[in-house]
LOZAKOL-124584 format. One record per atom (N, C-alpha, C, O): residue in one letter; x negated, y negated, z negated. Coordinates in steps of 0.05 Angstrom, whole numbers, plus 5000, padded with zeros to 4 digits. Last residue first. Example, Ala and Ser with C-alpha at 12.3 -4.5 7.8 and 13.67 -1.06 7.14 Angstrom:
S474350454858 S472750214857 S474249994843 S473249774839 A473651144844 A475450904844 A473650664844 A471550664831 
END
This chain:
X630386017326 X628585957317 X628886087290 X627186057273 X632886467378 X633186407361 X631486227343 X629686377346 X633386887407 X634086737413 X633986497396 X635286317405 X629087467435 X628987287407 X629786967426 X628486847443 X632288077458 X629587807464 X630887607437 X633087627426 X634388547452 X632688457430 X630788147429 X629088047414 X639888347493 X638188517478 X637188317457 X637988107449 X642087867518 X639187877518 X638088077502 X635788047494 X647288087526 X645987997547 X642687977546 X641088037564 X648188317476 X648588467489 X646888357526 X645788507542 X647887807446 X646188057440 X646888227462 X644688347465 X651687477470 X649387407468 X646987597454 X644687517452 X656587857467 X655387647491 X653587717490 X652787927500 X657087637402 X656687987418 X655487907441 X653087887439 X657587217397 X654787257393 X654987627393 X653387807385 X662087057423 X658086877432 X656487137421 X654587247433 X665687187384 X665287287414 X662787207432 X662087307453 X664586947336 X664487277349 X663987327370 X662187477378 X665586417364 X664186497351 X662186757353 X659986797362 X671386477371 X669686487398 X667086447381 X665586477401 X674086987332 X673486727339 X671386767370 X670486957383 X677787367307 X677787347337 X677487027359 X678586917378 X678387277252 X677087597267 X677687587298 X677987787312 X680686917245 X677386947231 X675787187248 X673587247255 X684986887268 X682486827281 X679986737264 X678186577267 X686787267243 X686487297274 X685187057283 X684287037306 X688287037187 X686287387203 X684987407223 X682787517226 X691786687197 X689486577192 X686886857198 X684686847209 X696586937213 X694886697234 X691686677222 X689686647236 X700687357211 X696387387190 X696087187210 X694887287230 X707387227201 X704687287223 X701987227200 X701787087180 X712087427186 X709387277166 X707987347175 X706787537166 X718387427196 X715887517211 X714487347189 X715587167177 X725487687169 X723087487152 X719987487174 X718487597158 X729287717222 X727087787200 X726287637192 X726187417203 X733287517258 X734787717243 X732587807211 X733387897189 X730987407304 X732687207284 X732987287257 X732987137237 X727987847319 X726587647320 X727987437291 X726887357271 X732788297334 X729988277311 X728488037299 X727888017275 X733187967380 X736288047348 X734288047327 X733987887309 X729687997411 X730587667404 X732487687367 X732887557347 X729688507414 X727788407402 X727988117391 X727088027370 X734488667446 X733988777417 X731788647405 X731788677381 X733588267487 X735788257472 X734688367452 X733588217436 X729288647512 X728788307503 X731488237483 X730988137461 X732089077529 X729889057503 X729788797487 X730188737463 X735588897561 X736088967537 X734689077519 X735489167498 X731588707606 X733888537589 X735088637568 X735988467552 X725688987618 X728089047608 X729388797594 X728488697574 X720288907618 X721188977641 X724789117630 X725689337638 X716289317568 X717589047589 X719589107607 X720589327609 X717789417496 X717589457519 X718389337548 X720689257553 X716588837453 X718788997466 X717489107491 X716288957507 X714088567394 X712588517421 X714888847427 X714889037411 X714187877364 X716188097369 X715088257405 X715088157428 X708787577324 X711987567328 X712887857338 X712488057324 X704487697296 X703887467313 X707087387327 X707587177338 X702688167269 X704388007264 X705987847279 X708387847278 X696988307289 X696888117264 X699488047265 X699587797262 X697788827314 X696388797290 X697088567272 X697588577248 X701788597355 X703188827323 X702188857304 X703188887282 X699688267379 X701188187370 X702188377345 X702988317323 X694288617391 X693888317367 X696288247363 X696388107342 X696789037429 X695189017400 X694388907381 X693789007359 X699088707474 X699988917448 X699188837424 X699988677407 X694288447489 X697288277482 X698488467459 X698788417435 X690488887505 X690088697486 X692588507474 X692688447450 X695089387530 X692689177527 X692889077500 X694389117481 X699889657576 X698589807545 X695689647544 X693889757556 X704189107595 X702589427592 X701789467568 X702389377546 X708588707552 X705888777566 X706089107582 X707789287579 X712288127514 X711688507530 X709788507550 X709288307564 X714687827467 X712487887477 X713088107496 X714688277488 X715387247432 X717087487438 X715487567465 X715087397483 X712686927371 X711787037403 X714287267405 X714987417387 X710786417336 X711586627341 X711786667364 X711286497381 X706385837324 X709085897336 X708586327342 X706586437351 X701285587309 X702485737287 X705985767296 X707785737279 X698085367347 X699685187329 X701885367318 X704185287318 X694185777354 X694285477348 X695885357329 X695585277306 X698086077375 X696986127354 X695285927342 X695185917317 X699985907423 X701986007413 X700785977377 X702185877359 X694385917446 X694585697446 X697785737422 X697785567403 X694786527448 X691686307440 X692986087428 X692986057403 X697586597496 X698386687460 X696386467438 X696986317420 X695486447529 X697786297526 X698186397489 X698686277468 X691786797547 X690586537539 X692986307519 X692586117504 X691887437528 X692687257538 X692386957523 X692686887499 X689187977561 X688887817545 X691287547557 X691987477580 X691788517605 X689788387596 X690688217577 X693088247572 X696688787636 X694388887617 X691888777597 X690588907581 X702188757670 X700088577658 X698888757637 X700288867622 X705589087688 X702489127694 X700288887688 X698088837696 X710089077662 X708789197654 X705189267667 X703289417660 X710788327653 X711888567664 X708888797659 X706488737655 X712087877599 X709888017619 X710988287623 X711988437606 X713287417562 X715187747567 X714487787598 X715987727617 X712587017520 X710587167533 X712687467545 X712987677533 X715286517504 X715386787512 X713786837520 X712986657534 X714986267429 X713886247455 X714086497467 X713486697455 X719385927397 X719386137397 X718586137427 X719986057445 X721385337389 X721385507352 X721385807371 X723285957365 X717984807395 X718085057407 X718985197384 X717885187363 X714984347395 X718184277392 X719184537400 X721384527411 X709684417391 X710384257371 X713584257376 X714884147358 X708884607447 X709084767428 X710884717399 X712584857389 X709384107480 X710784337482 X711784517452 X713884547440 X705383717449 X708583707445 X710483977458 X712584047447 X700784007472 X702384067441 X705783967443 X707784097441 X700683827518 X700784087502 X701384197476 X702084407464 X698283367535 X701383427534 X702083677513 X703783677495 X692883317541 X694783107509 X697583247509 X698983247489 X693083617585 X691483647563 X692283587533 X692283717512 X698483667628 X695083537615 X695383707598 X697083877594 X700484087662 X701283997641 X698183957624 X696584107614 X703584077734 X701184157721 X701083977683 X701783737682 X709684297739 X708184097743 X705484087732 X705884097708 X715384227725 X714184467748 X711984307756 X712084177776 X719584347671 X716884237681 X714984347704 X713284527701 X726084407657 X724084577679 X721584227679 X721983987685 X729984717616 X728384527631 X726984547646 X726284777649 X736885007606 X733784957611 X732384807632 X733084777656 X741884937604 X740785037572 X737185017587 X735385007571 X744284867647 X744684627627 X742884717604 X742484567586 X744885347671 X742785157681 X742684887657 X740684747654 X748085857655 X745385737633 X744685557648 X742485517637 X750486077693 X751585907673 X749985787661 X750585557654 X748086397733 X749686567709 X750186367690 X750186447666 X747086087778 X749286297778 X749886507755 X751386707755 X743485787755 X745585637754 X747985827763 X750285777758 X739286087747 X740685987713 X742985847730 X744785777716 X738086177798 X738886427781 X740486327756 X742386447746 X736185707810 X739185767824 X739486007805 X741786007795 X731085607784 X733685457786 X736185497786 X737885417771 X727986077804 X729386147781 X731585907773 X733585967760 X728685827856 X729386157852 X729986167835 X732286257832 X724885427854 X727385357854 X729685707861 X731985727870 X720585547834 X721985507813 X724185437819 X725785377802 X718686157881 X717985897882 X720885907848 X722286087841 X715586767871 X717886667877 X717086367862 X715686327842 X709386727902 X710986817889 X713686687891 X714186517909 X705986647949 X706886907948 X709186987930 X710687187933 X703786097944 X706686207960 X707286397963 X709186427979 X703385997866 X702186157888 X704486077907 X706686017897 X705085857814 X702085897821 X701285997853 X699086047862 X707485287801 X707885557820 X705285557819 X703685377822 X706384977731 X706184957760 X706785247773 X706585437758 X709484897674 X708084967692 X707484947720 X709584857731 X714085067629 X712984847636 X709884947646 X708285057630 X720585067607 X718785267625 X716984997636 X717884797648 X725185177552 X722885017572 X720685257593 X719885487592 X731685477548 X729185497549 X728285227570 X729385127589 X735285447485 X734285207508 X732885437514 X732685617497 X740885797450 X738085777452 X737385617480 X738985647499 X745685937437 X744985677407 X741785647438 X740985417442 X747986287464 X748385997468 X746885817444 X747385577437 X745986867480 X745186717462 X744986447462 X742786327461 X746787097534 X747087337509 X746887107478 X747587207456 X743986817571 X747086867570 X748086947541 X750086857530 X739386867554 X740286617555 X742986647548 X744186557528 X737987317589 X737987337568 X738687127552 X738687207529 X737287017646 X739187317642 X739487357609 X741687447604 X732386887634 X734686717640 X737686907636 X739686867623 X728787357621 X729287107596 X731486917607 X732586777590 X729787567678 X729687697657 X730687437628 X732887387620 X726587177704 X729187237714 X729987457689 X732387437691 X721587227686 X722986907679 X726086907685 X727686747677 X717687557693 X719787617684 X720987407673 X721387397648 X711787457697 X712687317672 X715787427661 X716487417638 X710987577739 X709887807727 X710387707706 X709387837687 X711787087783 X713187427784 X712987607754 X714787767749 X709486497752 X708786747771 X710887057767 X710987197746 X707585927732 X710986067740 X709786237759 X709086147781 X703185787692 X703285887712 X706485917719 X707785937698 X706085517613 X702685647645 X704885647673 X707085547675 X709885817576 X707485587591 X706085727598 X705085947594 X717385707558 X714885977571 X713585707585 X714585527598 X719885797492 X717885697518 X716285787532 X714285927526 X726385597468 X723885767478 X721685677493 X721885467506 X728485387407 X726985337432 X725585487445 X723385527437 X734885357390 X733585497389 X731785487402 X732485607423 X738684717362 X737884877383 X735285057378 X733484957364 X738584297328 X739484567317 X739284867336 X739585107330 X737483867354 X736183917330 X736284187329 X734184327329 X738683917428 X740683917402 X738584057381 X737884287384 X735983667473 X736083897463 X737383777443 X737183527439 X733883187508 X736983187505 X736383467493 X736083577514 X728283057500 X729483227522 X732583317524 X733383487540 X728482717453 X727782557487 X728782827507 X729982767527 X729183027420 X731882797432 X730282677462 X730982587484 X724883417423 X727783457426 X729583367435 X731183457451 X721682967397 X721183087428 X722683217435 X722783207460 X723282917354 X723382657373 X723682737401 X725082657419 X722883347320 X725383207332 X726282887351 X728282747357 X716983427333 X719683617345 X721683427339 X722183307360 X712682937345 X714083167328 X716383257334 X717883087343 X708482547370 X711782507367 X713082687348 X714782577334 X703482757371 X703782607357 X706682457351 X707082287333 X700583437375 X702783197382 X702383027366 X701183087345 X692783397376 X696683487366 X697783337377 X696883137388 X689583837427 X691183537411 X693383587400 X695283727406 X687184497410 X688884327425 X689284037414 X689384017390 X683185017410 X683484737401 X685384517418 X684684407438 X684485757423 X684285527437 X684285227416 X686385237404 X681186327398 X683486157399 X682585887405 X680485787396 X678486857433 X677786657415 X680386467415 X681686477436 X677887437445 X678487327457 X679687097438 X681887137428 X671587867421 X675187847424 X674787637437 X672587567444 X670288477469 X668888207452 X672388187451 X674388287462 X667489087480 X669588917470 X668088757459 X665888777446 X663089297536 X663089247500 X665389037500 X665388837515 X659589717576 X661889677568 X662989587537 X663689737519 X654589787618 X655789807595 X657989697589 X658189487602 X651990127678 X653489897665 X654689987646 X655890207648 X648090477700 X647190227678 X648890057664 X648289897647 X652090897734 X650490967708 X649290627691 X649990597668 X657190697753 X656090597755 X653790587725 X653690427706 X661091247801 X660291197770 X657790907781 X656790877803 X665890947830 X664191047826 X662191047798 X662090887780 X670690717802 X671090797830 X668390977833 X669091197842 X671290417752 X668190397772 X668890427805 X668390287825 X675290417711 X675190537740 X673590377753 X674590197767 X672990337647 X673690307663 X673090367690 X670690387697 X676390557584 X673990607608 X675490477630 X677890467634 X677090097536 X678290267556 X675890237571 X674190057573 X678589597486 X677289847493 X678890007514 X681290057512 X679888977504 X681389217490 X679289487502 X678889537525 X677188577527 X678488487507 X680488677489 X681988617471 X670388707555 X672888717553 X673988617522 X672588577502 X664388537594 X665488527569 X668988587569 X670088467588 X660388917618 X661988847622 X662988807603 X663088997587 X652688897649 X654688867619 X656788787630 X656588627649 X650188917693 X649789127669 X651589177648 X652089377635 X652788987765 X653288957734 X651689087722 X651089317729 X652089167807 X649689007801 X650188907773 X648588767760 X657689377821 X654889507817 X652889407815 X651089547823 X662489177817 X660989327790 X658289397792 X656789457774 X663289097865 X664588877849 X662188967821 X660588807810 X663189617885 X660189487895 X660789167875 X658889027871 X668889827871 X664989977865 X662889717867 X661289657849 X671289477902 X671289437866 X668589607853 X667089557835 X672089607949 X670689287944 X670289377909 X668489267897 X672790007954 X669790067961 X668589777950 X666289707945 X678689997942 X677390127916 X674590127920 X673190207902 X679589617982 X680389577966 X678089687942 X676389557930 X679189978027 X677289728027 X676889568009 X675089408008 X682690338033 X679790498026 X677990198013 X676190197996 X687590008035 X686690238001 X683790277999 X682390277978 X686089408071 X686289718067 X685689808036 X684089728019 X687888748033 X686989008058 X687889228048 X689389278030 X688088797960 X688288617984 X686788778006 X684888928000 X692388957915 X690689077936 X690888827953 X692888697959 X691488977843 X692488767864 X690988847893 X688488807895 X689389257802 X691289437829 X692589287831 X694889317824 X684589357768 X684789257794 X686889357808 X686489527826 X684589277705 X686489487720 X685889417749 X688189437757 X682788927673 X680889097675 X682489297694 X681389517697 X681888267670 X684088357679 X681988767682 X679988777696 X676988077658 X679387907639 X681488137648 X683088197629 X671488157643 X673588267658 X676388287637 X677288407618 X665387777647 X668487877631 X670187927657 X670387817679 X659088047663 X661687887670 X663687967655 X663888207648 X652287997682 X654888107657 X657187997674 X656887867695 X646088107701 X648288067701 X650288197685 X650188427677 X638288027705 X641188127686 X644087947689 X644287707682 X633688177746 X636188027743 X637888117726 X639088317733 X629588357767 X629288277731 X631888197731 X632588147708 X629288487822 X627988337806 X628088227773 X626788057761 X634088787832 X631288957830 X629088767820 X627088877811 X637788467817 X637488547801 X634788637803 X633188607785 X637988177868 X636088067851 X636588237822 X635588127802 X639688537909 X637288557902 X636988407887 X634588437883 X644788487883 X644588757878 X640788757883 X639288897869 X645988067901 X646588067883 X644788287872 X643488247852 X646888237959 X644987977952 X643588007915 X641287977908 X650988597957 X648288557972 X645988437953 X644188517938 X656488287953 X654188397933 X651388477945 X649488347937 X658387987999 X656487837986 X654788017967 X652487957962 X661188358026 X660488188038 X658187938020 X656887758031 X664588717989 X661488828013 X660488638028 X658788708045 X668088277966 X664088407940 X662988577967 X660588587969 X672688187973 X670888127995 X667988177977 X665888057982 X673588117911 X675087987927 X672787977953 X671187787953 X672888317850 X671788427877 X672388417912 X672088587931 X670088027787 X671887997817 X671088217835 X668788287835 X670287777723 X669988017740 X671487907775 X673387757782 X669287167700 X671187307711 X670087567728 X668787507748 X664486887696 X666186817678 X668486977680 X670086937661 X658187247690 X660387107713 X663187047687 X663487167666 X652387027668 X654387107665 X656886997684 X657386767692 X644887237677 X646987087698 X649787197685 X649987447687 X637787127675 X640887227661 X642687057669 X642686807668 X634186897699 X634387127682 X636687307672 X636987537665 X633786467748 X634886537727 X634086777722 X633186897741 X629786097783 X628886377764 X630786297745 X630386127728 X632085657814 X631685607792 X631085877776 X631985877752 X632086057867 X630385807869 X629585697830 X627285677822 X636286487853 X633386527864 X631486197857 X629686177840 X640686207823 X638386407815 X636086527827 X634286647815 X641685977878 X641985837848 X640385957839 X638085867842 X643386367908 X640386137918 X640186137901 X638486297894 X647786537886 X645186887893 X642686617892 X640586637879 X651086217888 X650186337866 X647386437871 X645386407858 X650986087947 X651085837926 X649486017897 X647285957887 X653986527958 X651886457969 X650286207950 X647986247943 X658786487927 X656686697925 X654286737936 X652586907928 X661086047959 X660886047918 X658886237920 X656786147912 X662286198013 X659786098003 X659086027980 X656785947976 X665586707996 X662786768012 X660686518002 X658586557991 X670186367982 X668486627963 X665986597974 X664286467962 X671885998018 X670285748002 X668486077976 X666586047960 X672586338064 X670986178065 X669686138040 X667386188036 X677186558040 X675186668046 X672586568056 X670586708057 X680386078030 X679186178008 X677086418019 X675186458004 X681185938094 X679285738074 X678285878048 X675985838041 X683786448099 X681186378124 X679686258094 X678086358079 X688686298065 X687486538069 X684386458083 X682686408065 X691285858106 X689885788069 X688186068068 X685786028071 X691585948149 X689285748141 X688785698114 X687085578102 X696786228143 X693186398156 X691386218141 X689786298123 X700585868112 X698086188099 X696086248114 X693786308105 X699485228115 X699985488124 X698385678116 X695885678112 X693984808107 X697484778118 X697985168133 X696985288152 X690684528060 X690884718083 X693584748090 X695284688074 X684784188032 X686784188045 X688384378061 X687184408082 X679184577998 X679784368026 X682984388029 X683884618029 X676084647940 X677684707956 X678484497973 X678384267965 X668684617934 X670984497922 X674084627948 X673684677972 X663784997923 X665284937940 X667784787923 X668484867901 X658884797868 X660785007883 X662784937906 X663184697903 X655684407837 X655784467866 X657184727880 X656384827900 X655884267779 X658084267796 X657284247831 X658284077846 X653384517730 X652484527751 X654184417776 X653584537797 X653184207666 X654284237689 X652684197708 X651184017711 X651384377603 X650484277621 X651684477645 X651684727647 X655284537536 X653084637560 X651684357582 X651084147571 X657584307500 X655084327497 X653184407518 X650784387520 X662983847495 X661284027513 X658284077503 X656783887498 X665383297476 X663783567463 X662483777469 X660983897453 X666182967519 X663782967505 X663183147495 X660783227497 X667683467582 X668483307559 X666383247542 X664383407544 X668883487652 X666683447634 X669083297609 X670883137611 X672883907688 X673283667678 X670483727650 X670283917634 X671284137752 X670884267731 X671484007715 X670483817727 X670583917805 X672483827788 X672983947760 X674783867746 X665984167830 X665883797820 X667483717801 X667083557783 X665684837806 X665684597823 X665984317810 X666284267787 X659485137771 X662785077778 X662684837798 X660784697804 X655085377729 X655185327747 X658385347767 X659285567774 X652185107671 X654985247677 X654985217709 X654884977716 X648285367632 X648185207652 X650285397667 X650485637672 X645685367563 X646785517587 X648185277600 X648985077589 X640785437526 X641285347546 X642785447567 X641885587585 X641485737442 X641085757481 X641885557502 X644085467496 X644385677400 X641385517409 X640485687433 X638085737436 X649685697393 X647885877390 X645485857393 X644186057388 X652585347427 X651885367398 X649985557385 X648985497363 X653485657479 X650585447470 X649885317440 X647785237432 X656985967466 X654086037470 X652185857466 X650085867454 X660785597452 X660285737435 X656885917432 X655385977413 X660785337505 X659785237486 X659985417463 X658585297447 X662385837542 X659485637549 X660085527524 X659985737512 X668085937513 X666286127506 X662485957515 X660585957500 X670985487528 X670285537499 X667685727494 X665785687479 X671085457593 X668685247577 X668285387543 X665985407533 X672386027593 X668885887605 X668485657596 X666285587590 X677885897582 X676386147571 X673486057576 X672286007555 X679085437609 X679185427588 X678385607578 X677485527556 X678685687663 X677485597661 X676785507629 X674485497622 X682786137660 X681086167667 X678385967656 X676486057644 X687485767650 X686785937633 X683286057635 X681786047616 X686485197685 X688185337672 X686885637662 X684885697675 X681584937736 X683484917714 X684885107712 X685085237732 X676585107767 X676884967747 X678284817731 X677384637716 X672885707778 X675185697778 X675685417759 X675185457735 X667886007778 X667885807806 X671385667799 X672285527817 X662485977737 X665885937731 X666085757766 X665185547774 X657286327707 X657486197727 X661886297737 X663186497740 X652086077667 X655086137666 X655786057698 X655385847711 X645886327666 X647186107682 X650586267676 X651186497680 X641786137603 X644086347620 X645186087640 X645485847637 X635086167575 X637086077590 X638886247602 X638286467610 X632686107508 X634586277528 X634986117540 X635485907529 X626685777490 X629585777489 X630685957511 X629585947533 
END
């Protein structure tokens, strides 16, 4: 039998929901893969893999230096943790669940000799643009060479070369798609979950889920509120960061242009069982990503689930492309309130007959194992 070590140091929200579907899709596949993550990674019965949970767990911290220090801490030793992992237990084949090059001259090294040993490495590169700089420019583009250079396989979610920074002659480059999410249904149904939120039946619902981060353009869709009294928005998520603007920013923004009565705010991490009732009472999910978002998105996934439409904007990615290919709702150049306007007009204004069922015949996690899984083990025989 194949073994792969999946290896996911990240253990809730999008991220992580991408590593468990895709670890059990692989292991459907009659391979052994062994997920290697921290304690709190959440085990479910259906799981097919097997948990490694000895990764650093995050520590307490008061203040940016000391939060900064601790995540540089808790990288170095996830990577140290890794490089043993596969020395002591002879892995063969090692998938990272996320591309990174966060501090990579400080740990690839390691990495780089156990390739000279038989080592095959892959990783999805969820985000394929690196131009979040942390340090110096030079330290930045030397971290993302050596990030790539013990790679063989990189998987992406939209065809594009990608900036090595240096060439990195062994590594390949193969689109996989990006699989749709299983969620609980609700079990209240939109007009219950409406009246419990004081929304009016007849109200228009928007929703923006996940994360509350800068690059959602949430000051944009509040600004757009104005333009369209029939419509709520929910916003239900946690701050992802103290770098970004906190939810009591976009608070005060709906309350200096009038809209604070038209939206909700969930600022709060959103189970598992919760999730549908979002959706289930949603007649229209935003996705309106500023233009350097480029990559896939987990939120659409879940959008597509439960068969809700999308007002959408991106860079030039995977979000594009599956929203216009299959329909999927209304995707506007970003970074503009009067795009989003012309697209909301569009939005009301059409018959949309999103291909739900297309997209994910043709963008199962399925598919996506078993590119992976030829591309990681070649010709070796997985199989009985």
């Amino acid at each position: 039998m194949a073994n792969l070590l999946y290896y996911s140091p990240v253990t809730h929200g999008g991220l992580a929901d991408y590593a468990r579907a895709q670890a059990n899709a692989l292991a459907a596949r009659g391979m052994q893969v062994d997920l290697l993550t921290e304690p709190s990674f959440p085990s479910k019965d259906e799981d097919k893999f097997n948990r490694l949970p000895i990764l650093e767990s995050p520590k307490p911290t008061v203040g940016r230096l000391h939060s900064r220090f601790s995540t540089v801490v808790k990288i170095l030793r996830n990577q140290n943790t890794l490089a043993k992992t596969i020395h002591s237990e002879k892995y063969r084949h090692v998938l990272l669940g996320s591309y990174t090059e966060y501090l990579a001259p400080l740990w690839a090294g390691r990495l780089k000799n156990l390739v000279k040993k038989g080592v095959v490495f892959g990783a999805i590169v969820h985000d394929p643009v690196r131009d979040y700089v942390v340090g110096p420019w030079w330290w930045h583009r030397h971290s993302i060479s050596l990030g790539y250079s013990f790679l063989r396989e990189a998987f992406v979610h939209e065809p594009i070369i990608l900036d090595t920074v240096r060439p990195q002659a062994r590594l390949r480059t193969t689109q996989i798609p990006h699989g749709s999410y299983a969620f609980h249904p609700s079990a209240k149904g939109s007009h219950f979950i409406r009246a419990e939120w004081g929304v009016p039946e007849t109200a228009k619902v928007w929703l923006s889920f996940g994360h509350v981060r800068d690059g959602k353009n949430l000051d944009l869709v509040i600004r757009l509120l104005r333009d369209f009294p029939e419509a709520y928005l929910i916003v239900a998520g946690k701050e992802q960061s103290s770098g970004q603007k906190p939810v009591g920013f976009y608070k005060k923004l709906s309350e200096e242009f009038g809209v604070a009565n038209r939206c909700l705010w969930f600022n709060r991490f959103i189970e598992e069982k919760e999730i549908g009732d979002f959706f289930v009472a949603a007649d229209l999910v935003l996705l309106t990503y500023s233009r350097n978002f480029r990559s896939a998105s987990g939120v659409l996934n879940a959008a597509v689930h439960f068969r809700k439409p999308c007002l959408a904007s991106s860079g030039q990615g995977n979000l594009r492309s599956v929203v216009e290919r299959y329909r999927l709702g209304i995707w506007v150049e970003p970074d503009s309130v009067e795009k989003l306007i012309a697209g909301y007009k569009v939005f009301v204004g059409t018959q949309i007959v999103p291909c739900w069922e297309a997209y994910i015949l043709e963008n199962s996690w399925e598919k996506n194992a078993e590119i992976v899984s030829e591309k990681m083990f070649d010709s070796e025989i997985l199989f009985d």
